[in-house]
Each structure stands twice: as structure tokens, then as C-alpha cells.
mmCIF file of the C-alpha atoms, coordinates in Angstrom:
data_MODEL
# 
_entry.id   MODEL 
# 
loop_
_atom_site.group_PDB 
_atom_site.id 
_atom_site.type_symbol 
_atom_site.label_atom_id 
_atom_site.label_alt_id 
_atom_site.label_comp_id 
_atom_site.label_asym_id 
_atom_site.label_entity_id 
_atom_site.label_seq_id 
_atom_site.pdbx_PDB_ins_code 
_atom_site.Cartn_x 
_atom_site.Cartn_y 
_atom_site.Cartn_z 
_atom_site.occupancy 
_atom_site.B_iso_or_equiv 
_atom_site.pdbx_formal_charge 
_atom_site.auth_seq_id 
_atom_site.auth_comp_id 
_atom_site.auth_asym_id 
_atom_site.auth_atom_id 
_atom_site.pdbx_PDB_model_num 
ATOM 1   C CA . UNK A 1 1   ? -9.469  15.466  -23.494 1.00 0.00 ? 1   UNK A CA 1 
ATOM 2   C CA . UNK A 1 2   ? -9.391  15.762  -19.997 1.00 0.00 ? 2   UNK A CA 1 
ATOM 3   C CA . UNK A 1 3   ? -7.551  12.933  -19.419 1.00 0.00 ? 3   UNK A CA 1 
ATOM 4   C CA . UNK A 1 4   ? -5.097  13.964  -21.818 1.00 0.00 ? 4   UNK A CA 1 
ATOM 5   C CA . UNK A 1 5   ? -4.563  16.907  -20.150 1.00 0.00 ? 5   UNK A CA 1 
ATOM 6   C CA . UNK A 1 6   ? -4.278  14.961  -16.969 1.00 0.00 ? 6   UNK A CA 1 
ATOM 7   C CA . UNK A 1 7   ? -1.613  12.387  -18.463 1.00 0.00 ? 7   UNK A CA 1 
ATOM 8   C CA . UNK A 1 8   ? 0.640   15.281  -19.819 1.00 0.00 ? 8   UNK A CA 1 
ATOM 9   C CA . UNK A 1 9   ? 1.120   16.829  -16.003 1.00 0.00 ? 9   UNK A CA 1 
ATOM 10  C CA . UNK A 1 10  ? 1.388   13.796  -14.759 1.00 0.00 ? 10  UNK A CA 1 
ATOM 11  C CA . UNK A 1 11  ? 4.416   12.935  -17.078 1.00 0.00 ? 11  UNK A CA 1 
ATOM 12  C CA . UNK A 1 12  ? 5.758   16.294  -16.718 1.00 0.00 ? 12  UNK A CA 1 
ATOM 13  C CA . UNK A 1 13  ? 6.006   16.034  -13.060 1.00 0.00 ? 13  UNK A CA 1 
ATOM 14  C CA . UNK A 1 14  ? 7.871   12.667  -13.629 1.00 0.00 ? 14  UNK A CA 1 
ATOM 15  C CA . UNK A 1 15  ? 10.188  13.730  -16.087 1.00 0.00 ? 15  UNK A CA 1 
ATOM 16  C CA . UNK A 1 16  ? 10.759  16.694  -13.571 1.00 0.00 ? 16  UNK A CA 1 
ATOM 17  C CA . UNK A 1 17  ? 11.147  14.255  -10.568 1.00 0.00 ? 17  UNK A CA 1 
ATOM 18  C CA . UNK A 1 18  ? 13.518  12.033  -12.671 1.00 0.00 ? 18  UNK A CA 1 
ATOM 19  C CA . UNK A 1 19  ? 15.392  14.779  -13.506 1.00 0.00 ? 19  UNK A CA 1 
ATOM 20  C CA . UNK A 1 20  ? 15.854  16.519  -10.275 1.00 0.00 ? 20  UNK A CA 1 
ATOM 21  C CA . UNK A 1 21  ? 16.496  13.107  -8.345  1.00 0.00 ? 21  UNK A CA 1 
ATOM 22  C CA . UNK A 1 22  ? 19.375  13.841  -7.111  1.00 0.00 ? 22  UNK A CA 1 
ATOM 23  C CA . UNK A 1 23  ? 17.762  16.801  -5.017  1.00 0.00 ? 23  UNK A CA 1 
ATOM 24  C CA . UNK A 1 24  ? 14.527  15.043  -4.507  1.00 0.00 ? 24  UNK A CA 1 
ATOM 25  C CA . UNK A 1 25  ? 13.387  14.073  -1.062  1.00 0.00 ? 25  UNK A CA 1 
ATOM 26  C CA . UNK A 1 26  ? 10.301  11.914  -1.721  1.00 0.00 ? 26  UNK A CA 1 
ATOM 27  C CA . UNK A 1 27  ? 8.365   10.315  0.246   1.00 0.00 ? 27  UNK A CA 1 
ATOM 28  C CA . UNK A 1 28  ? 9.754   8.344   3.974   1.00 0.00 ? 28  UNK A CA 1 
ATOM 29  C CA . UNK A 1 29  ? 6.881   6.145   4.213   1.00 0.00 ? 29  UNK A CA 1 
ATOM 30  C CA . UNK A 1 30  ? 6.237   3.616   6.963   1.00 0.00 ? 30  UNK A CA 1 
ATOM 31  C CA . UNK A 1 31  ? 4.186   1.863   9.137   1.00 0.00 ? 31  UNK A CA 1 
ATOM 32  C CA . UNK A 1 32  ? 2.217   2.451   12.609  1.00 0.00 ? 32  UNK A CA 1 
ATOM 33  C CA . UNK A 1 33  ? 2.869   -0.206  14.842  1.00 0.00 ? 33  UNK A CA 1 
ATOM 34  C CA . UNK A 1 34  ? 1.380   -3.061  13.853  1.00 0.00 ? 34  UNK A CA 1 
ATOM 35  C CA . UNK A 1 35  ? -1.261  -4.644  16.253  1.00 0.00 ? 35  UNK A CA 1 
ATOM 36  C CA . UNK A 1 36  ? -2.236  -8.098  16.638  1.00 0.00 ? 36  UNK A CA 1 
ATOM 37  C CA . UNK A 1 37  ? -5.898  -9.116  17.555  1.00 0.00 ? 37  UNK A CA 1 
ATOM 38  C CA . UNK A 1 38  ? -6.722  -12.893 18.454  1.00 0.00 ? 38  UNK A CA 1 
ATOM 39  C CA . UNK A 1 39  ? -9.937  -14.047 17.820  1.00 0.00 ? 39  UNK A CA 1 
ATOM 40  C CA . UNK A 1 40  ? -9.993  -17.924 18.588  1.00 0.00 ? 40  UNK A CA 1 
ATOM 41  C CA . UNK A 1 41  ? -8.018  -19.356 15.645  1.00 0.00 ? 41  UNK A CA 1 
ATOM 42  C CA . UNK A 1 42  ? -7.889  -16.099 13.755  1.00 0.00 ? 42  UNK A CA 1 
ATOM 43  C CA . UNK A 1 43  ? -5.808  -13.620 13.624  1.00 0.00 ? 43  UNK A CA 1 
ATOM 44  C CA . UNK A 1 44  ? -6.572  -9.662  12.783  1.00 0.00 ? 44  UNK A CA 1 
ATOM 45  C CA . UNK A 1 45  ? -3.578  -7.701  11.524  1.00 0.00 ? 45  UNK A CA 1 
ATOM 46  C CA . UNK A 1 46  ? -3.846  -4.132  11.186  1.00 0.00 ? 46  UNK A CA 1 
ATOM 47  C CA . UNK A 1 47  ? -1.180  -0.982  10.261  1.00 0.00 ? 47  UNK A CA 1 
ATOM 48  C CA . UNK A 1 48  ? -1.146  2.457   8.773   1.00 0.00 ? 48  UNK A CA 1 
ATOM 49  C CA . UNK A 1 49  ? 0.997   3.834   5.971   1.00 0.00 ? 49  UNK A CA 1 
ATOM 50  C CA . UNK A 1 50  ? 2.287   6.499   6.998   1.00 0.00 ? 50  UNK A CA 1 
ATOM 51  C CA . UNK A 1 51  ? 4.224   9.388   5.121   1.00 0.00 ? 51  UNK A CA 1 
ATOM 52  C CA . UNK A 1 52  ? 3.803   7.366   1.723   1.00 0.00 ? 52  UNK A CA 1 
ATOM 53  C CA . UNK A 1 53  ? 1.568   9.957   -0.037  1.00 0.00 ? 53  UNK A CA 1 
ATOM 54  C CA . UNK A 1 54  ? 2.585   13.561  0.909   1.00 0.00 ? 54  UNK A CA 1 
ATOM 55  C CA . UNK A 1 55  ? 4.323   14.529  -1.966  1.00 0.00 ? 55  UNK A CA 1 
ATOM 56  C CA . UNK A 1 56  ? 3.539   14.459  -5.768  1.00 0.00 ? 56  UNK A CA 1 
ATOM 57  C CA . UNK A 1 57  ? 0.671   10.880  -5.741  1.00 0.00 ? 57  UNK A CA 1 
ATOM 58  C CA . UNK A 1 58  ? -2.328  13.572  -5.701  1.00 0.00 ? 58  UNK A CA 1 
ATOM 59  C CA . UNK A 1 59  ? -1.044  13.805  -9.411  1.00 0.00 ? 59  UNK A CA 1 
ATOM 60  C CA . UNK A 1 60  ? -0.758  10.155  -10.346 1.00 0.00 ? 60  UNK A CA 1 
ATOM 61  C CA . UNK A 1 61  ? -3.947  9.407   -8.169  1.00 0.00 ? 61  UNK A CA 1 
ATOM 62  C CA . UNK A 1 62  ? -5.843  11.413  -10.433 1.00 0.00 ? 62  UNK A CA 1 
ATOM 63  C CA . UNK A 1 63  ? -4.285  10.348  -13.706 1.00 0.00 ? 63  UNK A CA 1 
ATOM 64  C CA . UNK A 1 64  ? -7.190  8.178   -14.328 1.00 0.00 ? 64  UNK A CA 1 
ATOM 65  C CA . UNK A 1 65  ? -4.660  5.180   -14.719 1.00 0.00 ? 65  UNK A CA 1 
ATOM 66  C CA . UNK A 1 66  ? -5.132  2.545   -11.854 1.00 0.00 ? 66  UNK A CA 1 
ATOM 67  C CA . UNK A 1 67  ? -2.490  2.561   -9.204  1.00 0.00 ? 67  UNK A CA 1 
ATOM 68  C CA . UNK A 1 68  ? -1.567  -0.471  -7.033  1.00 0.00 ? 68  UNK A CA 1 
ATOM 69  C CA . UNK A 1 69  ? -0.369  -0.228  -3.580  1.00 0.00 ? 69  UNK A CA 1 
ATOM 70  C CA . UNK A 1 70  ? 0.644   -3.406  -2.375  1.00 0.00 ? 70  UNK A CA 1 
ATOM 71  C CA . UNK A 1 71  ? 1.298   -5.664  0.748   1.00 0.00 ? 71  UNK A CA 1 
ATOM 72  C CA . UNK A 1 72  ? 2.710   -7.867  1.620   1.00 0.00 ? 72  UNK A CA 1 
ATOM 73  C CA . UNK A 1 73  ? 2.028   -10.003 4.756   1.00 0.00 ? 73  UNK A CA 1 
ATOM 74  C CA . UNK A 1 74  ? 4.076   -12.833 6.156   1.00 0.00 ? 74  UNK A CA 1 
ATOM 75  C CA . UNK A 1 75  ? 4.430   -14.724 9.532   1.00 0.00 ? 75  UNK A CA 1 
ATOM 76  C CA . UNK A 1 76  ? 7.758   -16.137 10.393  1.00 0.00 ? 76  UNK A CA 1 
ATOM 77  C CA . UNK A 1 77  ? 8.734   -19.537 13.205  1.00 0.00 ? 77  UNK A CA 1 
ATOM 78  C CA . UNK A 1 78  ? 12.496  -18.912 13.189  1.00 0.00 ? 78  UNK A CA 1 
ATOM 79  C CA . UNK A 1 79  ? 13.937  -18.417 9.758   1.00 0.00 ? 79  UNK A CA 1 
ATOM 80  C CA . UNK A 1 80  ? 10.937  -20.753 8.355   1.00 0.00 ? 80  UNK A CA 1 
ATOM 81  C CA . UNK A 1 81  ? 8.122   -18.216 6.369   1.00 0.00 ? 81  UNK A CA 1 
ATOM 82  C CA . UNK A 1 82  ? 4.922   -20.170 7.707   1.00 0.00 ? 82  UNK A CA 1 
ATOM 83  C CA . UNK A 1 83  ? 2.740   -17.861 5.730   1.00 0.00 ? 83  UNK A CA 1 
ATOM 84  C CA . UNK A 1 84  ? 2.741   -15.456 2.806   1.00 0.00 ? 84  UNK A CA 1 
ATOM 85  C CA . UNK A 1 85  ? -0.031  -13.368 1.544   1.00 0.00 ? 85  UNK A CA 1 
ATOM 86  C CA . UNK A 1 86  ? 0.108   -10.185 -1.043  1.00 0.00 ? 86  UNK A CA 1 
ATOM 87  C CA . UNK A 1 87  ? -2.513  -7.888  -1.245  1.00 0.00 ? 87  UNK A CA 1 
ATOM 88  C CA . UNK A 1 88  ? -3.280  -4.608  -3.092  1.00 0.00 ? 88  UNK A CA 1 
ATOM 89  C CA . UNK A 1 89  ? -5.739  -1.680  -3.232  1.00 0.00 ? 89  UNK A CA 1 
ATOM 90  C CA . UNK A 1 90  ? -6.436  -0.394  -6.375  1.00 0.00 ? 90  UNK A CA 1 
ATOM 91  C CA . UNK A 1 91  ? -6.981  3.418   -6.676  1.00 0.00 ? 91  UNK A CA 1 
ATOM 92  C CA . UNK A 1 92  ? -8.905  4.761   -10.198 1.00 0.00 ? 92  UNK A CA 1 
ATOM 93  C CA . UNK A 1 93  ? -9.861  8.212   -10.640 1.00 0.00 ? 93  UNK A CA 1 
ATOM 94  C CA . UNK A 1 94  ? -13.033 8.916   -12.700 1.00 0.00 ? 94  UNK A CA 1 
ATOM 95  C CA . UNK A 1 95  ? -12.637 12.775  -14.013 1.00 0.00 ? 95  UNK A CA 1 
ATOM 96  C CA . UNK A 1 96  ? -16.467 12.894  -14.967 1.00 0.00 ? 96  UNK A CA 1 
ATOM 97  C CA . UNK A 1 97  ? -17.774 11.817  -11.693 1.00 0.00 ? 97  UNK A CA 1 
ATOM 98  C CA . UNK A 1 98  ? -14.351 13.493  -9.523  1.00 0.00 ? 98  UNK A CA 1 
ATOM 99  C CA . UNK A 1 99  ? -14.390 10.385  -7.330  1.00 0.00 ? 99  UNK A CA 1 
ATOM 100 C CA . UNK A 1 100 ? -11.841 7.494   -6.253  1.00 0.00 ? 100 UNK A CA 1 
ATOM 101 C CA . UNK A 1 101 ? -12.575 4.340   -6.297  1.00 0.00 ? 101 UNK A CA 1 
ATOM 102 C CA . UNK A 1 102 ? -10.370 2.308   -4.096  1.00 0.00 ? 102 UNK A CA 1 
ATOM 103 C CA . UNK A 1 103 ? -10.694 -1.976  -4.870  1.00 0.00 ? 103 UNK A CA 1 
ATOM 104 C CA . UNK A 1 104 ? -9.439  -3.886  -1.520  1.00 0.00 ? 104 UNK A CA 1 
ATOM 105 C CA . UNK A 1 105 ? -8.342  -6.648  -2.640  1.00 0.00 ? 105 UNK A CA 1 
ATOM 106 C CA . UNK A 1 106 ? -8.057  -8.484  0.572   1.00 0.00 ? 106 UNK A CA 1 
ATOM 107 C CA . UNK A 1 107 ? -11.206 -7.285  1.616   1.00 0.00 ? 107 UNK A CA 1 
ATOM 108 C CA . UNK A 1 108 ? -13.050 -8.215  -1.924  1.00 0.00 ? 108 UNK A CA 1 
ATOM 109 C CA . UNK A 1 109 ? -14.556 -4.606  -1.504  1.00 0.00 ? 109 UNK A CA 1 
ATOM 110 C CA . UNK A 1 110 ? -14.335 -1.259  -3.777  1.00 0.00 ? 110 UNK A CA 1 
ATOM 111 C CA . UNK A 1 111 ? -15.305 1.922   -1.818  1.00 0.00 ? 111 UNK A CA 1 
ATOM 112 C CA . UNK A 1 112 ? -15.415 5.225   -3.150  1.00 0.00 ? 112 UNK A CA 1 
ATOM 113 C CA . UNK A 1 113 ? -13.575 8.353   -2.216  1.00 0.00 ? 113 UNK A CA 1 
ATOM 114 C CA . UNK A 1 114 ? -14.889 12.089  -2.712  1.00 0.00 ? 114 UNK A CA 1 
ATOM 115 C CA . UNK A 1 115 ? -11.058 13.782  -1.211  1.00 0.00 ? 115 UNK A CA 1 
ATOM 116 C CA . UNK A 1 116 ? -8.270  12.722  -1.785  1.00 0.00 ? 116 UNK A CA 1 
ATOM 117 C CA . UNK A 1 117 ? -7.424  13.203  1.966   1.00 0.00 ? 117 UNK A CA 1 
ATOM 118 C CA . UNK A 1 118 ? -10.729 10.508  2.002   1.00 0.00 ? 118 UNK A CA 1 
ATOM 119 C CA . UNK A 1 119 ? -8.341  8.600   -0.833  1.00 0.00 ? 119 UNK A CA 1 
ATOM 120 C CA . UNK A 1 120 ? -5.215  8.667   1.396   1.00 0.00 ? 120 UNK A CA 1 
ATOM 121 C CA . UNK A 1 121 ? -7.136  7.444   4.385   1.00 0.00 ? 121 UNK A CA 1 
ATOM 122 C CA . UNK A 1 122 ? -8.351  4.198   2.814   1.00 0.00 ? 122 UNK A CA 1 
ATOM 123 C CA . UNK A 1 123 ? -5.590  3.614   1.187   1.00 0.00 ? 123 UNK A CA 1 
ATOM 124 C CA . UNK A 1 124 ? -3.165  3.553   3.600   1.00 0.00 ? 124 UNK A CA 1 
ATOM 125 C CA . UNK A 1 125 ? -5.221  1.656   5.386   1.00 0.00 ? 125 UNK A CA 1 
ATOM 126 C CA . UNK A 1 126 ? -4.206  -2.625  6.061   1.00 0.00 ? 126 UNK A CA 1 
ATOM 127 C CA . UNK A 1 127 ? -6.475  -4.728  7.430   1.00 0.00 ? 127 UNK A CA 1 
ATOM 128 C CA . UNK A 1 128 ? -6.585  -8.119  7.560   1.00 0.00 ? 128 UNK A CA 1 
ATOM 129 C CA . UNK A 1 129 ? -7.542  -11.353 9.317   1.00 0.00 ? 129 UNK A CA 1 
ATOM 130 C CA . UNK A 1 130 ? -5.819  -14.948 8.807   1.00 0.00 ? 130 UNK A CA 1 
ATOM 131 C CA . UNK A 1 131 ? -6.549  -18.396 9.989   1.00 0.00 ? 131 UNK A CA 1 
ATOM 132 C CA . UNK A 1 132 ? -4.327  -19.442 12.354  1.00 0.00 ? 132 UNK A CA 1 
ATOM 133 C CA . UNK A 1 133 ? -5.621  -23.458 12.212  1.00 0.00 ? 133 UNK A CA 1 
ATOM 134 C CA . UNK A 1 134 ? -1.697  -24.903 10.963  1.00 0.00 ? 134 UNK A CA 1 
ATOM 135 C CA . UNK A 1 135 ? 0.007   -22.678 13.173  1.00 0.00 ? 135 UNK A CA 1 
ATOM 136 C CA . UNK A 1 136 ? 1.093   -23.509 16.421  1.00 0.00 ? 136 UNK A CA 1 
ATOM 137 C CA . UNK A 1 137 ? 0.086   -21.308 18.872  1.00 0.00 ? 137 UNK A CA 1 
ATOM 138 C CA . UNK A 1 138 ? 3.017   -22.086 21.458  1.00 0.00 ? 138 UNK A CA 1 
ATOM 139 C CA . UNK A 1 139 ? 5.928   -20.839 19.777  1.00 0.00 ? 139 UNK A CA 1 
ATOM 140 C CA . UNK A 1 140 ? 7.194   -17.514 18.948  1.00 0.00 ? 140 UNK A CA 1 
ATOM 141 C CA . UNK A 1 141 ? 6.400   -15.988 15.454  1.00 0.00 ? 141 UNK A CA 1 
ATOM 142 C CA . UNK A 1 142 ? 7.483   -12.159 13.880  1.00 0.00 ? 142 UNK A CA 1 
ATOM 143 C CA . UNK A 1 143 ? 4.485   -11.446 11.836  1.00 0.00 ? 143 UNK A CA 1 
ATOM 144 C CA . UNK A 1 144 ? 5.332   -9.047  9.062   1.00 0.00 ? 144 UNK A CA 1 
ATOM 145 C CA . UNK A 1 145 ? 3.434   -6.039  6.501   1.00 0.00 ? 145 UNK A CA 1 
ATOM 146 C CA . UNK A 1 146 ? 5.768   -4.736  3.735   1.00 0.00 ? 146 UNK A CA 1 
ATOM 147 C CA . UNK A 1 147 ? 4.429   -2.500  1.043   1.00 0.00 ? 147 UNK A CA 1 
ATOM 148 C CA . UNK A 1 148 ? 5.590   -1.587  -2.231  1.00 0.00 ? 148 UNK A CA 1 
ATOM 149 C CA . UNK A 1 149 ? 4.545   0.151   -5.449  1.00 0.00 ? 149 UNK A CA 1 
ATOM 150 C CA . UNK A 1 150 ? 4.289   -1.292  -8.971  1.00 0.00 ? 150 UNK A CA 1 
ATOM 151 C CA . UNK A 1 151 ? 5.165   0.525   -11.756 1.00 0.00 ? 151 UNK A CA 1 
ATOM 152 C CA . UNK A 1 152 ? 2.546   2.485   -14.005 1.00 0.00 ? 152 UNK A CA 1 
ATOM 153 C CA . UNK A 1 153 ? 2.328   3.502   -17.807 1.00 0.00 ? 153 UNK A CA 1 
ATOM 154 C CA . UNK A 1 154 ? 0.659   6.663   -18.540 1.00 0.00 ? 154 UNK A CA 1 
ATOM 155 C CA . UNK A 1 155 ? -0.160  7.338   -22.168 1.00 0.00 ? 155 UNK A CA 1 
ATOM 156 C CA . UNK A 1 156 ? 2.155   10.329  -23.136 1.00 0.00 ? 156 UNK A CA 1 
ATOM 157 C CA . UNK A 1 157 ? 5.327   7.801   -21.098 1.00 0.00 ? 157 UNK A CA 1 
ATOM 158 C CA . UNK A 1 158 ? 6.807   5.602   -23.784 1.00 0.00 ? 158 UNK A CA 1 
ATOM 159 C CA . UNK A 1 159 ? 8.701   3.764   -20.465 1.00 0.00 ? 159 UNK A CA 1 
ATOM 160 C CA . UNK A 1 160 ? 6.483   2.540   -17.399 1.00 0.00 ? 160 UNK A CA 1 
ATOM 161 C CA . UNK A 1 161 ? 7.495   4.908   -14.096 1.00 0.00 ? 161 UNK A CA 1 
ATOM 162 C CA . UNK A 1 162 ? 8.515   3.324   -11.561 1.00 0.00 ? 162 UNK A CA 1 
ATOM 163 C CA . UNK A 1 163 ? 6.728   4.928   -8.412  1.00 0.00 ? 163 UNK A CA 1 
ATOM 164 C CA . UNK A 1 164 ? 8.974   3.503   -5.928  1.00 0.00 ? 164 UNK A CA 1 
ATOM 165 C CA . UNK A 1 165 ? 10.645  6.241   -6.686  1.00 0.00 ? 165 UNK A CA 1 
ATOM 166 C CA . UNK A 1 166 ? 8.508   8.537   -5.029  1.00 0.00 ? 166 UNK A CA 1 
ATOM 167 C CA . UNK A 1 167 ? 9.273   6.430   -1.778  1.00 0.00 ? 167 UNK A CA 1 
ATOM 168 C CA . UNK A 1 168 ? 12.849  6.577   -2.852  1.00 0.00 ? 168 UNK A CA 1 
ATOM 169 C CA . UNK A 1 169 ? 13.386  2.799   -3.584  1.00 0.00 ? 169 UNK A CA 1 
ATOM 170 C CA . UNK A 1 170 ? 12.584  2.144   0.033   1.00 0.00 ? 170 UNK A CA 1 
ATOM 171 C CA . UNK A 1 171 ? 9.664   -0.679  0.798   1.00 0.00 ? 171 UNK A CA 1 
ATOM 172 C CA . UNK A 1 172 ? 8.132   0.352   4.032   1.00 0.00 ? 172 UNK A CA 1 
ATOM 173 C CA . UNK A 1 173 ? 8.392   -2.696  6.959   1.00 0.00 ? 173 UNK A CA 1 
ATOM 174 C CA . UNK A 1 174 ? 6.406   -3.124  10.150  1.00 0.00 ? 174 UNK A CA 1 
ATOM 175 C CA . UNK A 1 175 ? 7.340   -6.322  12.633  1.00 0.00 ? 175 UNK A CA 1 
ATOM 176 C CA . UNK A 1 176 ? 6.133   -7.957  15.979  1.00 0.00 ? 176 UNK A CA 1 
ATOM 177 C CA . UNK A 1 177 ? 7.104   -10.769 17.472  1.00 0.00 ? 177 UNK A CA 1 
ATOM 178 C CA . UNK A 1 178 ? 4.122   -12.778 19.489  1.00 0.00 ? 178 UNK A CA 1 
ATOM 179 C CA . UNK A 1 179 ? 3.200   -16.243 20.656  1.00 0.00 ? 179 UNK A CA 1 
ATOM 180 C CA . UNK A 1 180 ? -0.099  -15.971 19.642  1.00 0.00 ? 180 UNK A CA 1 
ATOM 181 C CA . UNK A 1 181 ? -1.389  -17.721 23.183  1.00 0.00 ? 181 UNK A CA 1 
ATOM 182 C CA . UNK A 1 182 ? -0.140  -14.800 25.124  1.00 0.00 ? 182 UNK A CA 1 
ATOM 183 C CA . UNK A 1 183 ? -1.780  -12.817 22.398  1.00 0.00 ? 183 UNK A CA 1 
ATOM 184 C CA . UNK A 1 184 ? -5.414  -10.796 23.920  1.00 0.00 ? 184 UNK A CA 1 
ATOM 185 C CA . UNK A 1 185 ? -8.164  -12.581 22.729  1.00 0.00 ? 185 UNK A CA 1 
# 
């Protein structure tokens, strides 16, 4: 019942969004700088979303339907992609037990949130290490987070919403150029 109830706002608030689009702000979500941590032949990569979640998530957050925020990570030499990794975290809401539970999927690792201020901070959250072994390390690479939203179907929707809309269609980016020998270590 409750997540009936909970479906039924949710869909109200995105027939409401849909309907006042033209007037809706949404959400300018981005990146913190990205920084770049050299470990011998690995490489950590770690940025914030920021922005993404101010206005209206809370709602699809606790929908109880899982939501996927995804990244993507990618390392360019010139116009040549050298690597390409996507990621997600998974958020579910359990109404009996009031708690997220966030799956990392690059990290193989589900945590659990108690706020959704907790929610928002894991979330947002990238993180990641890469093996640099078929890279070389002399020249100069733009390594690369992107994230995006997938779409999500909520039981009283007889259409998927598309909540890319809440970021107004706009995939956050974060760049930096290195050569990863000049990179600290």
C-alpha cells in the first residue's frame, strides 16, 4: 500500500514536471574537478556530482523502484579513446526498513543510507582506480567522467520517465589533461 501511495506522487510530480517544462529549471548538475592519483601503474580517478539532486529525486529516490546513476569514464591519446569504462550506483529505497541502499557497481559494494542527504553523498560520489599497464605513460592523455540517467518505470506510468529530464537533457562532463609521468605518485 505504501508503495502505492509512493508510486502515485511520484507520477504526479512527473506528470506535473512534464507539464510545466517549459518553466522548469531542473537540475545544473556537474562535476568537481576531477583529480588524478598515480599509484605505480594505477591510476585513481575521483569527482563529485554536484547540483544533480536538489530538486524533485528525494521523490523518485524513495519510490522504491531502483534508480541508476551512471558513469562513464574514458581516457583519450589524441582523438584515439584508449579506454572506456561505464559504471553505475544503484539507489533502492526499502519503505519498511526507511533506508537506501546504494550498489557501487565499480566498487562491487552496496552500502546503506539512513538520510537522504547520507543518499546524496554516496551517490554522487565517483571513485575509481584503473590499470594503467597498456598505456604509455609519456604522452599526453584527457581522462574523462560523464554521467547520465536511465530512464525508470514506475507502476501507475504506462511510459518509462526519462530522468534526464530532471538534469534538463544535459550529461554532466569533467576533463584533465595529464601525462601520467608528471602525474604525483
Amino acid at each position: 500500500m505504501f508503495g502505492n501511495l509512493t508510486n502515485r506522487f511520484v507520477s504526479t510530480v512527473a506528470s506535473l514536471t512534464a507539464l510545466v517544462f517549459s518553466s522548469y529549471t531542473g537540475n545544473d548538475a556537474a562535476f568537481s574537478n576531477l583529480a588524478l592519483q598515480r599509484q605505480g601503474d594505477m591510476l585513481t580517478v575521483q569527482c563529485r556530482l554536484v547540483s544533480a539532486f536538489d530538486h524533485d529525486f528525494e521523490e523518485f529516490f524513495r519510490s522504491g523502484k531502483p534508480v541508476n546513476v551512471w558513469f562513464m569514464l574514458q581516457v583519450h591519446s589524441g582523438r584515439e579513446v584508449v579506454l572506456e569504462e561505464f559504471f553505475y550506483h544503484r539507489v533502492e529505497f526499502d519503505p519498511m526498513s526507511s533506508y537506501f541502499e546504494i550498489y557501487l557497481h565499480d566498487q562491487q559494494y552496496t552500502v546503506s543510507a539512513r538520510s537522504y542527504a547520507e543518499l546524496i553523498e554516496v551517490v554522487s560520489l565517483f571513485d575509481h582506480t584503473i590499470s594503467l599497464l597498456d598505456i604509455d605513460h609519456e604522452q599526453s592523455l584527457i581522462v574523462s567522467v560523464t554521467g547520465y540517467l536511465a530512464e525508470i518505470r514506475l507502476d501507475t506510468m504506462s511510459e518509462p520517465f526519462d530522468l534526464m529530464l530532471l538534469w534538463n537533457f544535459k550529461r554532466p562532463v569533467v576533463r584533465r589533461s595529464c601525462i601520467l609521468n608528471e602525474l604525483e605518485t
